[in-house]
VMD Tcl script that draws the C-alpha trace (Angstrom):
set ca {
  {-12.35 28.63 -1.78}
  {-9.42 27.30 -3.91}
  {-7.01 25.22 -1.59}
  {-3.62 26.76 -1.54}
  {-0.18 24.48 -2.07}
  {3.28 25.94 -0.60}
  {6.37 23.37 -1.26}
  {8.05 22.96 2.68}
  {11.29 24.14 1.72}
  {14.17 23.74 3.86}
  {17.38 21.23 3.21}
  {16.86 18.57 1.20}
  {20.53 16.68 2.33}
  {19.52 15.91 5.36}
  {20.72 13.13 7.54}
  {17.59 11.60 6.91}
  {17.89 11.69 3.27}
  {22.07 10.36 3.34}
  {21.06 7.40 5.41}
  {18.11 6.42 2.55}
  {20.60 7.17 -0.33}
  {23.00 4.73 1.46}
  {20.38 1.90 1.98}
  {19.69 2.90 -1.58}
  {23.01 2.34 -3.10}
  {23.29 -0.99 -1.28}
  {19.50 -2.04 -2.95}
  {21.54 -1.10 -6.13}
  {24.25 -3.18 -5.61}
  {22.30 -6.17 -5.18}
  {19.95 -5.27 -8.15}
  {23.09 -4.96 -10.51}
  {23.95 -8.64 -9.21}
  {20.40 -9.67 -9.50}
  {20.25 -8.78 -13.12}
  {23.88 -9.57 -14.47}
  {24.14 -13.22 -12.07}
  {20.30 -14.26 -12.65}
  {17.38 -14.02 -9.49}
  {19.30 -16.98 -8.23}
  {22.51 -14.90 -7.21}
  {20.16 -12.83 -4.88}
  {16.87 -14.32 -3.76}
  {15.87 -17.73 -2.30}
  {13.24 -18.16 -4.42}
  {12.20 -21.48 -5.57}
  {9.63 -23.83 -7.60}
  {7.58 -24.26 -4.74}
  {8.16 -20.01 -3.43}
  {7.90 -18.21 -6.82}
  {7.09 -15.28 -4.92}
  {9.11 -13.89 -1.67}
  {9.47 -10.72 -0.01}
  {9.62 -8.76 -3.34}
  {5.73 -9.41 -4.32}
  {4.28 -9.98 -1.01}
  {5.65 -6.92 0.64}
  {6.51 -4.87 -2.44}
  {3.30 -5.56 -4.19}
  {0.88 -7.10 -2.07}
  {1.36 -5.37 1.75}
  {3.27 -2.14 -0.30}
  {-0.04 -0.97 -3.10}
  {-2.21 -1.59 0.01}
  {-0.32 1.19 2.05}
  {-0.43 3.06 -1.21}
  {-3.98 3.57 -1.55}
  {-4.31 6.74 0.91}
  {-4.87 8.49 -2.52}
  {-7.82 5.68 -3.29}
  {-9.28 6.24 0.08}
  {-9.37 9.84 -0.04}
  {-10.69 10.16 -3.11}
  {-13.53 7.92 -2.34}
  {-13.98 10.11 0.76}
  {-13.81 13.64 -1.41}
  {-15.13 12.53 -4.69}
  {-17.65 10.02 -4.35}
  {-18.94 10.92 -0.62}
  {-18.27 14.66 -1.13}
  {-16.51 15.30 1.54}
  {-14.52 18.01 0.11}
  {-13.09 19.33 3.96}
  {-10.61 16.58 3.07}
  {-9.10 18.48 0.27}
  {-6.32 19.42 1.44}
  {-4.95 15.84 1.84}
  {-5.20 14.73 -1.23}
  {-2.28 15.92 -2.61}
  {-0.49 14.35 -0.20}
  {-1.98 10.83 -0.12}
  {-1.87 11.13 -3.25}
  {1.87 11.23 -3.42}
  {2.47 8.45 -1.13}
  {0.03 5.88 -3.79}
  {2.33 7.70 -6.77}
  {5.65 6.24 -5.40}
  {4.08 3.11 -3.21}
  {2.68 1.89 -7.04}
  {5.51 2.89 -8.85}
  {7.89 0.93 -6.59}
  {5.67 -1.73 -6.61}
  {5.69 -1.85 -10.97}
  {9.55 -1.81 -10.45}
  {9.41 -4.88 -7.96}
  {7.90 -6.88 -10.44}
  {10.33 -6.18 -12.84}
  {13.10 -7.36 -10.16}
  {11.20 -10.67 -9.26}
  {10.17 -11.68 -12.78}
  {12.99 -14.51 -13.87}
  {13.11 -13.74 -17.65}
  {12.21 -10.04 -16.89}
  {13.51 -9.30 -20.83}
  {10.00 -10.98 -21.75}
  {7.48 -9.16 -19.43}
  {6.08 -7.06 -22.50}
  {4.50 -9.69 -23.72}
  {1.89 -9.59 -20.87}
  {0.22 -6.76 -22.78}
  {0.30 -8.02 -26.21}
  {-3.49 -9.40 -27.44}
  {-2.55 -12.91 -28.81}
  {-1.07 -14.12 -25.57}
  {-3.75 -12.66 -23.44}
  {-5.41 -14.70 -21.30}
  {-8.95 -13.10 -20.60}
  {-9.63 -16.15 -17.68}
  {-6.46 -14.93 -15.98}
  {-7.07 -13.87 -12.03}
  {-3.06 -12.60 -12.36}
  {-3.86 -10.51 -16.04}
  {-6.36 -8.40 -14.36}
  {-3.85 -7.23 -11.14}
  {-1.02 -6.49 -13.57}
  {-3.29 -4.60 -16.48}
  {-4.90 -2.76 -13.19}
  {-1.69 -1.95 -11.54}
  {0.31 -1.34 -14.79}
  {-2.78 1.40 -16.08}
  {-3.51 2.89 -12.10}
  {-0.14 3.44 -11.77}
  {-0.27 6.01 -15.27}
  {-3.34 7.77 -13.91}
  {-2.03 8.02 -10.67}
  {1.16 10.14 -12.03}
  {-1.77 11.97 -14.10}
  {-4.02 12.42 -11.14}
  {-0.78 14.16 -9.18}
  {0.43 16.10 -13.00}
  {-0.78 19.02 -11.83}
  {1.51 19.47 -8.64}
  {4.39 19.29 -11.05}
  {2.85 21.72 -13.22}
  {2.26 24.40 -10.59}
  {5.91 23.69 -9.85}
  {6.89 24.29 -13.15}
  {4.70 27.36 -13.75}
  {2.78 25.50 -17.02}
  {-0.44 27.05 -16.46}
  {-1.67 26.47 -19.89}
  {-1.13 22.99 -19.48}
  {-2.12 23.24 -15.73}
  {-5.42 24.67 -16.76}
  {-6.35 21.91 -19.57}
  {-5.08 19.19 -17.24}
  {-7.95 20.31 -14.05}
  {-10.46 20.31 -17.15}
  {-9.63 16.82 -17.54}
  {-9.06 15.46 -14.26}
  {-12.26 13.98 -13.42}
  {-11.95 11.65 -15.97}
  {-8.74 9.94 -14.64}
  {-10.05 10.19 -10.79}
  {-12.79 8.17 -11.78}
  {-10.87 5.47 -13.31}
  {-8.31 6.08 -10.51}
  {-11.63 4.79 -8.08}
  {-11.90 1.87 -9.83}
  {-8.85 0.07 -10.80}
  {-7.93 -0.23 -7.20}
  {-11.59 -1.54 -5.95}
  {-10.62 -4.39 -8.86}
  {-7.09 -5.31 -8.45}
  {-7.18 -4.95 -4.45}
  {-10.09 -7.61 -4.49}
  {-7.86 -9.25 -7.32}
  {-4.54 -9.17 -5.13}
  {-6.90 -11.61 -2.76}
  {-8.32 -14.03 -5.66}
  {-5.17 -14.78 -6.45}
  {-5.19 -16.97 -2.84}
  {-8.71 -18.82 -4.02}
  {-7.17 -20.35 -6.76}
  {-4.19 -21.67 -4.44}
  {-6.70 -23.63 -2.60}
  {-5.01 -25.66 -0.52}
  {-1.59 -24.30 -0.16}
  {-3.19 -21.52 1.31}
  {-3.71 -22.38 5.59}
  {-7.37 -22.85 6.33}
  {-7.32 -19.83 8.79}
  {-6.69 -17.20 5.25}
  {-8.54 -19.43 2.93}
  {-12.04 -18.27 1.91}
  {-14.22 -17.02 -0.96}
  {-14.89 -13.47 1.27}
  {-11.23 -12.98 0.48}
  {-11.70 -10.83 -2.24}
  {-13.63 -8.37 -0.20}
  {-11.52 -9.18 3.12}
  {-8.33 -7.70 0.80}
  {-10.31 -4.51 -0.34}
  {-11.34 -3.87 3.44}
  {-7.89 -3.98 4.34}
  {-6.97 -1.69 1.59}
  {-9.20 0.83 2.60}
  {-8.22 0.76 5.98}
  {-4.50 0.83 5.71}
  {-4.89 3.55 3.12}
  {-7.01 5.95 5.62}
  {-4.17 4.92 8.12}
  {-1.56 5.77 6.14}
  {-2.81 9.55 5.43}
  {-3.15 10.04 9.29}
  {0.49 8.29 9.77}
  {1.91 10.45 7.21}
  {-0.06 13.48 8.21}
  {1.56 13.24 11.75}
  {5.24 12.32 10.20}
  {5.07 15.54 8.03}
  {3.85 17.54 11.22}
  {6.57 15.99 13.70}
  {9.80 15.79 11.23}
  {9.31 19.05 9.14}
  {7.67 21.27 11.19}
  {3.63 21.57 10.16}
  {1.19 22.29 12.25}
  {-0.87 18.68 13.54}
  {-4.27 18.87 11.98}
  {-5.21 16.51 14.43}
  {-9.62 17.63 13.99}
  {-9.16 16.87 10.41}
  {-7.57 13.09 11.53}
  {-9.70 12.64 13.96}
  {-12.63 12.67 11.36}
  {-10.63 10.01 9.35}
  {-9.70 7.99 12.02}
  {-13.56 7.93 12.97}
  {-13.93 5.90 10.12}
  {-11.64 3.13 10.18}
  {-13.10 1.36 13.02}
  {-16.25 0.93 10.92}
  {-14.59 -1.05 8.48}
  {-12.33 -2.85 11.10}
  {-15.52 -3.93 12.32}
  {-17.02 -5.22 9.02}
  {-13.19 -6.71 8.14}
  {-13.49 -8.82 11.81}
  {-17.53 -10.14 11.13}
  {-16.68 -10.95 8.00}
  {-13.59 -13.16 8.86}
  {-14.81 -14.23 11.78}
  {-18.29 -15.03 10.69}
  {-16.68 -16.93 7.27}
  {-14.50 -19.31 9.79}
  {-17.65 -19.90 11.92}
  {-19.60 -20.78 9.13}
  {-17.05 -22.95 7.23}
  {-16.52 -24.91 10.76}
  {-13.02 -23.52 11.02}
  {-12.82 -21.80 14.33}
  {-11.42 -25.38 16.13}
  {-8.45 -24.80 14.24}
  {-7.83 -21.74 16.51}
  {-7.39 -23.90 19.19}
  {-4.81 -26.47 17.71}
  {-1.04 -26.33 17.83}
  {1.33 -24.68 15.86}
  {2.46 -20.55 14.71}
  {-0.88 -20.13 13.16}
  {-3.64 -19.69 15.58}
  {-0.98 -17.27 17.31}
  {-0.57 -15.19 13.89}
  {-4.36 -15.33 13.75}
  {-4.37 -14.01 17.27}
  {-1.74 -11.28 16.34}
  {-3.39 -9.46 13.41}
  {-6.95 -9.50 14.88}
  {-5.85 -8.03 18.22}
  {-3.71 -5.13 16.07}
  {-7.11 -4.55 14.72}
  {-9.06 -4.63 17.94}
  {-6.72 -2.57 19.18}
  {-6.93 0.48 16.75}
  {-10.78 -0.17 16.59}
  {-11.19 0.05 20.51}
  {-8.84 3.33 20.03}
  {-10.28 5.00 17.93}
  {-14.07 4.39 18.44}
  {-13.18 6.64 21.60}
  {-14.05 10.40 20.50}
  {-11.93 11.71 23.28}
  {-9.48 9.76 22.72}
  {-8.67 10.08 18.70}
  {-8.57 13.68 19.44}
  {-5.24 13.08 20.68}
  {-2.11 13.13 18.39}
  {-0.35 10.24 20.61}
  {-2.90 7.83 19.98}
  {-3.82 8.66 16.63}
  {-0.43 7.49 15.98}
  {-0.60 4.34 17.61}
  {-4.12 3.24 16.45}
  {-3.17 4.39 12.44}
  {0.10 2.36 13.07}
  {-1.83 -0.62 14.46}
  {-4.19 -0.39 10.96}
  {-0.86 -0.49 9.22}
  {0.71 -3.38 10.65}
  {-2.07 -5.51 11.33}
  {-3.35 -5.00 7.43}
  {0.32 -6.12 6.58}
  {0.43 -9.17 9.07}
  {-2.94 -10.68 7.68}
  {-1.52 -10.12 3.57}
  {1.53 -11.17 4.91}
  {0.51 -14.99 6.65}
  {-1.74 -15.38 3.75}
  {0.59 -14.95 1.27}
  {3.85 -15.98 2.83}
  {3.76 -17.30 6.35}
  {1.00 -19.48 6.62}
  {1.49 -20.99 2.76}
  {2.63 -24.15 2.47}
  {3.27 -25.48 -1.14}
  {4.33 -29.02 0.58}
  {6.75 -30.85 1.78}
  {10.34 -30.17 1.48}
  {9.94 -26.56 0.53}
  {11.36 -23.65 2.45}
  {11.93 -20.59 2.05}
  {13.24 -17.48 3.98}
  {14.19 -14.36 2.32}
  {18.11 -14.36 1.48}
  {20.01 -10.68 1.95}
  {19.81 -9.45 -1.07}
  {15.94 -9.72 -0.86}
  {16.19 -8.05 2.27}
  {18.16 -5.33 1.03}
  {16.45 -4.87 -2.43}
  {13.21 -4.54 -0.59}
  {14.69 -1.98 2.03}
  {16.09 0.12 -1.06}
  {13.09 0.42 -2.36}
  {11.33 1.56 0.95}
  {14.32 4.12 1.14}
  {13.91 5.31 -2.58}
  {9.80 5.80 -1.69}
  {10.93 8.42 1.45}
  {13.10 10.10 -0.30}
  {11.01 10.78 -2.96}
  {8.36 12.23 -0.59}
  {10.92 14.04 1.20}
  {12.17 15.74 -2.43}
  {8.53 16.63 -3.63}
  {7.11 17.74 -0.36}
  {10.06 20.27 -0.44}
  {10.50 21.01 -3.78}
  {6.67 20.89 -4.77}
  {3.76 22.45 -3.71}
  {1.69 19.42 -2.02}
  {1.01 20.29 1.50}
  {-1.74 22.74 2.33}
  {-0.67 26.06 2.96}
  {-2.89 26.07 5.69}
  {-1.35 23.53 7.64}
  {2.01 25.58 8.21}
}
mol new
graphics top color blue
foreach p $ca { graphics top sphere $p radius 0.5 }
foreach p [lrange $ca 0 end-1] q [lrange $ca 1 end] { graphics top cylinder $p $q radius 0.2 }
display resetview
């Protein structure tokens, strides 16, 4: 049976959607500073912190939250899985914008942003480059991802001859959409090997790679239930809380290979004394693996991921403990030496909460104005 799309409806000028457009508007401010003043007017960035909040949250922590649509797809395309259909549209909407933002990001953090093209052009490629990959990877996903969702905005626009030629060709992009991600989110974590020791001993590893494309995974399967549950609570669908439950079955399986992995690694590598020494990094150690734990125990329960309360909880646990561990590894717990600091100024702050404002608003428009809930779920 052919799934069936309905856009919500209802008033887009909500509230909601004033208090984002504010936040917004402020992000814009700062971004017209940031680009007539220099990065410098804006951002504490530095020689030894070339990359803040922008790329750590924006790209690193923000195209992990985006890959619901990766996760799903893996789920419905590769596994065949196809009850899951009628979330695809939907996760995939949240990786369209979460990428998206995260391409425009890089374009804010870059210094001599007028010079960025020149990443792509052959005679100043450099095929050794860990950094080349991610950007080619996230640059190209980010295309097929707005391919992959095309035919939502066809159906909206009623272009069913291009509608019809766009499902012949579909497959083709979903199967490079499953495979830029599995490269640049085991990429995104290379980049830390080649820090070596800037990176704390705790984050640094050779199973980081794999550790990041867990974590991806994860946060992306926690994301569709967290935005499956938003849509339900805040405009009006029905919970599909059987369908979540069968996702949320799954994430504790690869919370469990994420924690033997990085717990095995440390043992291994004689690092696990350093848990016990002093300082804010056995305790952000502590802090990640116990938001992990803590989903896991959740939802390895089958009576209790049937409920919509701790669904919640256990997919927001995924979230935030996925972000904490990208987060100290990236940020936090590196240290580039002495006499560098660095903590985000305001206009980081606010650029970075503009763009999570511009990403629900987004959502909020399409879901409305589109058709890419399920019909069934009303």
């Amino acid at each position: 049976m052919t799934e069936v799309y309905r856009p919500v409806g209802g008033r887009l000028l909500t509230p909601q959607f004033y208090f984002m457009g504010t936040l917004a508007l402020i992000a814009g401010y700062f971004l017209v500073r940031r680009f007539v003043f220099g990065i410098g007017d804006v951002a504490n960035l530095s020689d030894g912190f070339p990359w803040g909040l922008w790329i750590t949250y924006d790209v690193v922590v923000g195209t992990a939250l985006a890959c619901g649509g990766y996760a799903m797809a893996i789920l419905v395309y590769v596994f065949h899985r196809c009850q899951f259909h009628p979330m695809i549209r939907a996760a995939l909407l949240t990786s369209v914008f979460g990428y998206t933002l995260a391409g425009a990001s890089i374009v804010v953090d870059v210094g001599r942003y007028w010079n960025l093209y020149n990443v792509f052009l052959p005679q100043y490629i450099n095929l050794r480059s860990v950094m080349l990959e991610v950007a080619l990877c996230v640059t190209t996903y980010t295309l097929v991802l707005w391919i992959e969702f095309s035919p939502t905005i066809l159906e909206a626009m009623k272009a069913n001859r291009l509608l019809r030629l766009m499902r012949h060709l579909l497959f083709l992009f979903i199967g490079v959409g499953i495979l830029l991600p599995t490269m640049h989110q085991s990429s995104l974590g290379s980049l830390l090997i080649i820090a070596g020791y800037k990176v704390h001993p705790l984050w640094q590893s050779n199973l980081i790679p794999l550790l990041f494309l867990i974590t991806a995974v994860a946060m992306g399967y926690g994301m569709v239930v967290f935005e499956s549950l938003y849509a339900a609570v805040n405009l009006g669908r029905r919970l599909e809380t059987a369908m979540l439950a069968r996702i949320g079955a799954i994430i504790p399986w690869l919370l469990i290979a994420w924690l033997v992995l990085r717990i095995g690694d440390l043992g291994l590598a004689g690092k696990l004394g350093l848990l016990l020494q002093p300082g804010p990094e056995p305790i952000l150690f502590a802090a990640e693996t116990a938001l992990f734990i803590y989903a896991g125990f959740i939802l390895l329960d089958p009576h209790r991921r049937v409920r919509p309360s701790a669904l919640f909880w256990s997919a927001l646990a995924v979230v935030l403990g996925g972000a904490l561990y990208r987060f100290n590894a990236f940020l936090i717990a590196y240290d580039p030496g002495p006499g560098w600091h660095y903590f985000p100024a305001v206009g980081e702050m606010m650029i970075t909460l503009g763009f999570f404002a511009i990403g629900i608003m987004a959502y909020l428009f399409f879901v409305k104005k589109t058709p890419v809930l399920s019909a069934h779920s009303q």
